[in-house]
VODO-765290 format. One record per residue (C-alpha): residue number from 1; x, y, z; residue in one letter. Coordinates in steps of 0.25 Angstrom, whole numbers. Layout:
BEGIN
<pt num="NUM" px="X" py="Y" pz="Z" residuo="A"/>
...
//
This chain:
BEGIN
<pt num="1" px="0" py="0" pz="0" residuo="X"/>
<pt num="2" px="4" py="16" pz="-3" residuo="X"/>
<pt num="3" px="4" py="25" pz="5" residuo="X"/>
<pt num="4" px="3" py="39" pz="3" residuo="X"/>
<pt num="5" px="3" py="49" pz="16" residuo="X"/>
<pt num="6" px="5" py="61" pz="10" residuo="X"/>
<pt num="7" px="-9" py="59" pz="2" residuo="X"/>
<pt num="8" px="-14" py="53" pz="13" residuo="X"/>
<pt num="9" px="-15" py="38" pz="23" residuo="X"/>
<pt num="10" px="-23" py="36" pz="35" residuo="X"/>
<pt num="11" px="-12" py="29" pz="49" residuo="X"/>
<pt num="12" px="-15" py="22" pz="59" residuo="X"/>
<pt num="13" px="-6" py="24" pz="70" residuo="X"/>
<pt num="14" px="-7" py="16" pz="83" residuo="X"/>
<pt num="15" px="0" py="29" pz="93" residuo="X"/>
<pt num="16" px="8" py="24" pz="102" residuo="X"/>
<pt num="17" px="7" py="29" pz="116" residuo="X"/>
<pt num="18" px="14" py="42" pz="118" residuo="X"/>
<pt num="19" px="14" py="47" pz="104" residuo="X"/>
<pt num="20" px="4" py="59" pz="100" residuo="X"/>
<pt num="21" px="-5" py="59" pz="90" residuo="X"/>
<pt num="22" px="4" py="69" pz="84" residuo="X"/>
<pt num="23" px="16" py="61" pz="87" residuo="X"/>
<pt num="24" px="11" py="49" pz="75" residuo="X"/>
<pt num="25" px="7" py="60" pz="65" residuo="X"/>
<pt num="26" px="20" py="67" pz="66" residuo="X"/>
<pt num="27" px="30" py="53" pz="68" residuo="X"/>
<pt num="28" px="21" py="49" pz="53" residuo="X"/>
<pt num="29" px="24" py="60" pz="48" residuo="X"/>
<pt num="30" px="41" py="60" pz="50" residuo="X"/>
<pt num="31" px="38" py="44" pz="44" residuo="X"/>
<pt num="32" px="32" py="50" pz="31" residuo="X"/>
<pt num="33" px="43" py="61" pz="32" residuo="X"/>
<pt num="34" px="55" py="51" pz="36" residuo="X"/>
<pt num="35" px="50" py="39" pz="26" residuo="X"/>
<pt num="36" px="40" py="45" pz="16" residuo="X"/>
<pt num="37" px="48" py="58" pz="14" residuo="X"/>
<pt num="38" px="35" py="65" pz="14" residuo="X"/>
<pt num="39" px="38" py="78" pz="24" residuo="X"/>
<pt num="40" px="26" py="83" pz="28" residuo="X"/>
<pt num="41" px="16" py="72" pz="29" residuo="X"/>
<pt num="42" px="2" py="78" pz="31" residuo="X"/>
<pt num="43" px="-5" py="70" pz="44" residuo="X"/>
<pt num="44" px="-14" py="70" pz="55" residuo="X"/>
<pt num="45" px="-22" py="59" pz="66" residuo="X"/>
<pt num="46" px="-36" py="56" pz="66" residuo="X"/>
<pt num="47" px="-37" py="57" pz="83" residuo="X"/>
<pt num="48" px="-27" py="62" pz="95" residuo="X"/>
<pt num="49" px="-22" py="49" pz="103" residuo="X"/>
<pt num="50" px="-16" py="56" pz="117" residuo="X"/>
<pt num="51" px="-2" py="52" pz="120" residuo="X"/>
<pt num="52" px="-5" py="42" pz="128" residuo="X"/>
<pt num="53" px="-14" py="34" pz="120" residuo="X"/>
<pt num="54" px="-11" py="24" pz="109" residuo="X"/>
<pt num="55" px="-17" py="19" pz="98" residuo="X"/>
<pt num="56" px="-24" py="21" pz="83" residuo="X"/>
<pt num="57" px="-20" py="35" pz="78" residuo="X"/>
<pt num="58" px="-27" py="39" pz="63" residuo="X"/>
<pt num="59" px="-17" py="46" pz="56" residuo="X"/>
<pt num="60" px="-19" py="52" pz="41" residuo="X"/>
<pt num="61" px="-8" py="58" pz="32" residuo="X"/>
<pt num="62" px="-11" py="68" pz="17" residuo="X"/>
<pt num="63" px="-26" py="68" pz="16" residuo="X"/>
<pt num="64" px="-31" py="58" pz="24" residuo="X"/>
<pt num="65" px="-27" py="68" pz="35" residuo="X"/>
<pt num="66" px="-42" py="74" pz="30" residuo="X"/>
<pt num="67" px="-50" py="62" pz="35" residuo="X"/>
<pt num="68" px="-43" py="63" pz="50" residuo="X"/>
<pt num="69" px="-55" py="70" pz="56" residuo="X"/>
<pt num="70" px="-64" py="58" pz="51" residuo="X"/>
<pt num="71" px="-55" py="48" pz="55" residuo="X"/>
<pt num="72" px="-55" py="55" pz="72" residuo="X"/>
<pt num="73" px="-73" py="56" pz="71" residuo="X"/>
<pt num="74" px="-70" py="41" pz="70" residuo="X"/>
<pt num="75" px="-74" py="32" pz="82" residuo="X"/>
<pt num="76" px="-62" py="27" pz="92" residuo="X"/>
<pt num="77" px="-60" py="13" pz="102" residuo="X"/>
<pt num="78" px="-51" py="16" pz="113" residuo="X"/>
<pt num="79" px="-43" py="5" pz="121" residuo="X"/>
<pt num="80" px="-37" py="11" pz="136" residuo="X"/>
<pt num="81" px="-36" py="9" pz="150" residuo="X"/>
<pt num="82" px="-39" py="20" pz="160" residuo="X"/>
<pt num="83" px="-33" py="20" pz="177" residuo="X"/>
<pt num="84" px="-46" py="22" pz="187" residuo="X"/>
<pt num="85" px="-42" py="28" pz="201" residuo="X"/>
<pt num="86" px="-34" py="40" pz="192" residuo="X"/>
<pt num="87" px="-36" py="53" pz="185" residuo="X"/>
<pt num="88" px="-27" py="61" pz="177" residuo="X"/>
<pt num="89" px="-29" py="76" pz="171" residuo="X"/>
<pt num="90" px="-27" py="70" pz="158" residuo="X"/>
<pt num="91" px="-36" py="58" pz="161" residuo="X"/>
<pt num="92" px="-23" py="52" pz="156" residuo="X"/>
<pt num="93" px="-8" py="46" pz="159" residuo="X"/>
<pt num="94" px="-3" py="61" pz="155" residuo="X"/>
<pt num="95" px="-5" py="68" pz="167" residuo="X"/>
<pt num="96" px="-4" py="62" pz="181" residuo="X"/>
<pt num="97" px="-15" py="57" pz="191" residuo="X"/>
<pt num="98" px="-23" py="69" pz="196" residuo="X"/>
<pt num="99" px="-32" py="57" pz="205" residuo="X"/>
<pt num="100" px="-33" py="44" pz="212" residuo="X"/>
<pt num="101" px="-49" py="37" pz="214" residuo="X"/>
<pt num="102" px="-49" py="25" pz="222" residuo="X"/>
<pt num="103" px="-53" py="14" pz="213" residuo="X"/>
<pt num="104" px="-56" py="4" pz="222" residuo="X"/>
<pt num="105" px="-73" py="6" pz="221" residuo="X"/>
<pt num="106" px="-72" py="6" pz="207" residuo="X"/>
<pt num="107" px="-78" py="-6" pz="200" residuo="X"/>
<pt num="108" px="-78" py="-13" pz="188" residuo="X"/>
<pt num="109" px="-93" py="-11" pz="185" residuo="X"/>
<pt num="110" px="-91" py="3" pz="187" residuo="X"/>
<pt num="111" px="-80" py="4" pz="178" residuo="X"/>
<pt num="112" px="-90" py="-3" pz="167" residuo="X"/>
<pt num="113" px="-102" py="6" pz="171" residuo="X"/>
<pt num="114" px="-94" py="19" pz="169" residuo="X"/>
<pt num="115" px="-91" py="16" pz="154" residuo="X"/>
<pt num="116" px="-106" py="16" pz="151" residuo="X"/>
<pt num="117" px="-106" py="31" pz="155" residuo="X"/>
<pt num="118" px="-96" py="36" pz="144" residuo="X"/>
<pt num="119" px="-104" py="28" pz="133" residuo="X"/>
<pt num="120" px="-110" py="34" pz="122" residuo="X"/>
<pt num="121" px="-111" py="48" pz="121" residuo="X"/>
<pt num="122" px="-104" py="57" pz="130" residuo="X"/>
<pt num="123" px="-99" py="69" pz="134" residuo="X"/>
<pt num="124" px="-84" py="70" pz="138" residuo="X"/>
<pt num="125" px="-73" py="80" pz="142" residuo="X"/>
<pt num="126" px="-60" py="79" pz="136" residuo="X"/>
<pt num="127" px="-47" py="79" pz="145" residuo="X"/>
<pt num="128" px="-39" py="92" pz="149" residuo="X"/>
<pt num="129" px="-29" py="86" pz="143" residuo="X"/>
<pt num="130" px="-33" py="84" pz="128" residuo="X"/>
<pt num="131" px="-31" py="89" pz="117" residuo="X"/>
<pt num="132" px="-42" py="97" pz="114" residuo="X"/>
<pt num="133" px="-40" py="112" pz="110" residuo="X"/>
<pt num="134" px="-46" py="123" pz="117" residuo="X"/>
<pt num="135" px="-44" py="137" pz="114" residuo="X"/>
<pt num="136" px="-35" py="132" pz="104" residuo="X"/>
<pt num="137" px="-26" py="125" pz="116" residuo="X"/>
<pt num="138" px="-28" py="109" pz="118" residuo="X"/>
<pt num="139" px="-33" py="106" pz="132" residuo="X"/>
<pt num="140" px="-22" py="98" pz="136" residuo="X"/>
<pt num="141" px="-13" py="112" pz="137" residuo="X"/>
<pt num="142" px="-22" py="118" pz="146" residuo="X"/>
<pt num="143" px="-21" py="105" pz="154" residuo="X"/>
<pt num="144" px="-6" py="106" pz="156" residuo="X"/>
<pt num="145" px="-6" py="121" pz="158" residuo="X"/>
<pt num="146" px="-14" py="118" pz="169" residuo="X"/>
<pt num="147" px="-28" py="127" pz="162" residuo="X"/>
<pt num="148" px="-43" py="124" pz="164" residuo="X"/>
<pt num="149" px="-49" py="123" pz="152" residuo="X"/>
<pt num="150" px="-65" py="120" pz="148" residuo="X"/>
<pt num="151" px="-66" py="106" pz="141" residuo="X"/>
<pt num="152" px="-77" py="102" pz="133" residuo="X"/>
<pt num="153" px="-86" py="91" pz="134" residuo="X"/>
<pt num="154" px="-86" py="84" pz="120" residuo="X"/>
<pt num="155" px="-96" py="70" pz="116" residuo="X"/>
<pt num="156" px="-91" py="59" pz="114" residuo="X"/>
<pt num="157" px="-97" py="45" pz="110" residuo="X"/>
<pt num="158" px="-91" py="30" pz="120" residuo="X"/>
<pt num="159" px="-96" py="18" pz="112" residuo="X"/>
<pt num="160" px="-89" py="9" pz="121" residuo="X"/>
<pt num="161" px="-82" py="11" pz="133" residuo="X"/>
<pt num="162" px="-77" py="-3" pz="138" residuo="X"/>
<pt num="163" px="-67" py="-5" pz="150" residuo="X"/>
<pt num="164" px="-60" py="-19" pz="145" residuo="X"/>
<pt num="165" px="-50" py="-20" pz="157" residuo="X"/>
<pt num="166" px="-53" py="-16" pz="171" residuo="X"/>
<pt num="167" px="-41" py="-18" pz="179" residuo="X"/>
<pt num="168" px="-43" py="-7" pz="190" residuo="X"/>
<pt num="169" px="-37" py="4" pz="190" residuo="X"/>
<pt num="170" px="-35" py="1" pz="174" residuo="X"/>
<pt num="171" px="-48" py="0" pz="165" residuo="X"/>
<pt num="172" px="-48" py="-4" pz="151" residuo="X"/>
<pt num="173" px="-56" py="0" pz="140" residuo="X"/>
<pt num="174" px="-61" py="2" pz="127" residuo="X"/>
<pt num="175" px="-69" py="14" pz="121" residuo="X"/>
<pt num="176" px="-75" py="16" pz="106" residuo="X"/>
<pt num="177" px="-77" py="32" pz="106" residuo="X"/>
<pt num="178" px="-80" py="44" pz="98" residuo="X"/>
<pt num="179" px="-69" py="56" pz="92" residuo="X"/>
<pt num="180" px="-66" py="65" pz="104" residuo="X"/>
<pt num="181" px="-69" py="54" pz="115" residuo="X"/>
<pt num="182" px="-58" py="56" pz="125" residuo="X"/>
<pt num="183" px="-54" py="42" pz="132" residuo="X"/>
<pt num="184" px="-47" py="50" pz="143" residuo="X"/>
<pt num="185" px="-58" py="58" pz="147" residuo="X"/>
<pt num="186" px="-67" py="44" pz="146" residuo="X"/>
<pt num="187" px="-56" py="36" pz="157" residuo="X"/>
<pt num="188" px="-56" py="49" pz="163" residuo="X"/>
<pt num="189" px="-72" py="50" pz="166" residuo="X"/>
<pt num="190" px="-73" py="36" pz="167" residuo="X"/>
<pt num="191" px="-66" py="38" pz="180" residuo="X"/>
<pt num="192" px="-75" py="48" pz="184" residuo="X"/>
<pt num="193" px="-87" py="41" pz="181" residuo="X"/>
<pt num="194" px="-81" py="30" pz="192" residuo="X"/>
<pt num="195" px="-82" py="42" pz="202" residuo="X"/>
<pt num="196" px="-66" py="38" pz="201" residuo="X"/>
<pt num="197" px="-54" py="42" pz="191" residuo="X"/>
<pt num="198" px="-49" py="36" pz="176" residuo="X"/>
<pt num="199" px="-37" py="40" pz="169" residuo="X"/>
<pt num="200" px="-34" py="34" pz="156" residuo="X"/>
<pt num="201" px="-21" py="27" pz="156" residuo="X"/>
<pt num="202" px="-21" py="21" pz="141" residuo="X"/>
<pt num="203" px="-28" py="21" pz="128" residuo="X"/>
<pt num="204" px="-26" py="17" pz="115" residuo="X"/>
<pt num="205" px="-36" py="19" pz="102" residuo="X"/>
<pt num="206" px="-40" py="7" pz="94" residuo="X"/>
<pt num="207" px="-50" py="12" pz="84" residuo="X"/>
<pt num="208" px="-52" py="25" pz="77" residuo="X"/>
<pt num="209" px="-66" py="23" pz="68" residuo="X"/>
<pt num="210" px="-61" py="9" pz="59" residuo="X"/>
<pt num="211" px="-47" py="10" pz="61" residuo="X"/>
<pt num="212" px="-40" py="1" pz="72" residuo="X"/>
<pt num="213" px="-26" py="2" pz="80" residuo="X"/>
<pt num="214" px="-24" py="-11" pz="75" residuo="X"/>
<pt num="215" px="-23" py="-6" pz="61" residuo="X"/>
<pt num="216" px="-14" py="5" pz="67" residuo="X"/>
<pt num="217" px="2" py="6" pz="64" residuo="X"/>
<pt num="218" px="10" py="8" pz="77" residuo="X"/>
<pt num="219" px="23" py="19" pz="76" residuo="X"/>
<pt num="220" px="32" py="9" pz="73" residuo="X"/>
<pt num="221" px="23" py="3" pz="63" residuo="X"/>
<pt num="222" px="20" py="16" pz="56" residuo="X"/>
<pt num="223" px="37" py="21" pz="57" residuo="X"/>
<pt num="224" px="39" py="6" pz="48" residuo="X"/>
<pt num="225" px="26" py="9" pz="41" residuo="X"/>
<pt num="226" px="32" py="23" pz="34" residuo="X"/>
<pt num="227" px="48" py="18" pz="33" residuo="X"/>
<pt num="228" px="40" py="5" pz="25" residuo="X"/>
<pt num="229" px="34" py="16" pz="16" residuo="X"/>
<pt num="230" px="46" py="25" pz="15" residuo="X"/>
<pt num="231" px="55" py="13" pz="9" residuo="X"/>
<pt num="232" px="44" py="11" pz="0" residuo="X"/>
<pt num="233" px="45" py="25" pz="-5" residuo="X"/>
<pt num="234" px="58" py="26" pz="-3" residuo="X"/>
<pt num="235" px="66" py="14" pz="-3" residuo="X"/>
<pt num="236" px="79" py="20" pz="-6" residuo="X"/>
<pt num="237" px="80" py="29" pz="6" residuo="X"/>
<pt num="238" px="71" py="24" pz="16" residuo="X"/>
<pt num="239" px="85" py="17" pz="23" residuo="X"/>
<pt num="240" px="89" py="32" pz="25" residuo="X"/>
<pt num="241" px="79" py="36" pz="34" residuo="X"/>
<pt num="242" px="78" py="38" pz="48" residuo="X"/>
<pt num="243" px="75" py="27" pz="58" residuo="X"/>
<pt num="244" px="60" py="26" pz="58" residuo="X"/>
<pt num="245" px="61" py="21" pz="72" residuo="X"/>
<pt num="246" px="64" py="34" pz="76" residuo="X"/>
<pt num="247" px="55" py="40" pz="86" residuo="X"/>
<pt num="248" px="50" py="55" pz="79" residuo="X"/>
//
């Protein structure tokens, strides 16, 4: 099969943990760059993953990048585990633990009764730290500048909300959500509907509309993926290039 990124492909990415969303976007393109010699590759994702989260990453190259914004209305599944007995300001790992809940009263029906609440349609407040933009600064600045700022409630649809693992304090689970849906803020009230505390401690996506993670090419996958591609372009220089091992 061709490929032809400057008029326009359609990657799957399975982000590793710590990587931005940016972070993929930009190491694709110094691939392109280093293997393809195409210098400035026009590319954007389909949908943030934070940080801390792993998983399927939609990215589009040339003019594919025009059907991004159909690709994020799609539905998603989420797998993760979220801590009880803990909250965080980020409702994350990022930040440190801001409160300890005693655990001991909670029970597993509970647990399981407190994900019917978050089914269908609801109403959800993002996180302080996101990063949604108000006034033209994302929330997350405000956050760390230590600055109170109004968030709004958005909608959002849960078509499931399943815990698979109950370990206490760790909780499994598996979500099918709308665009916007915020996993974070759902651990995060999930706590509170316990008249206790959750913070989410992983999460990965699975599914982004029909496309899967298993479809997906890890880093290392996608690095051999463009050198493969550059010796078929180039075969007569491809030895000379850098190592594509290489962390960018």
């Amino acid at each position: 099969m061709d490929y032809n990124f400057e008029t326009g492909e359609v990657l799957l990415i399975d982000k590793p943990i710590g990587w931005t969303s940016f972070d993929v976007v930009n190491h694709l393109r110094v691939l392109a760059r280093k293997h393809l010699r195409i210098q400035r590759l026009k590319a954007g994702h389909a949908g943030t993953l934070d940080p801390l989260a792993t998983g399927l990453l939609i990215v589009c190259t040339g003019k594919m990048t025009k059907q991004i914004q159909l690709f994020q209305d799609q539905d998603k599944t989420y797998t993760g585990t979220l801590k009880l007995g803990q909250t965080t300001p980020s409702y994350d790992l990022e930040t440190e633990v801001d409160a300890v809940f005693d655990i001991a009263s909670v029970t597993e029906e509970d647990m399981h009764k407190a994900t019917y609440l978050f089914k269908g349609e609801i109403s959800q407040l993002p996180p302080r730290y996101s990063a949604i933009k108000i006034d033209g600064k994302r929330a997350f600045d405000y956050a760390r500048s230590k600055q109170e700022v109004a968030l709004v409630p958005r909608k959002v649809t849960i078509t499931r909300f399943e815990l698979t693992r109950i370990e206490k304090p760790e909780v499994d689970f598996i979500v099918e959500c709308t665009k916007g849906t915020y996993i974070r803020s759902l651990a995060h009230d999930f706590g509170k509907a316990l008249n206790n505390g959750a913070c989410l401690t992983a999460l990965r996506r699975t599914r982004i509309g029909s496309f899967d993670v298993a479809q997906a090419k890890t880093i290392d996958e996608l690095r051999q993926f463009f050198q493969e591609e550059g010796k078929k372009r180039f075969p007569e220089n491809e030895g000379h290039n850098q190592n594509p091992n290489k962390q960018v």
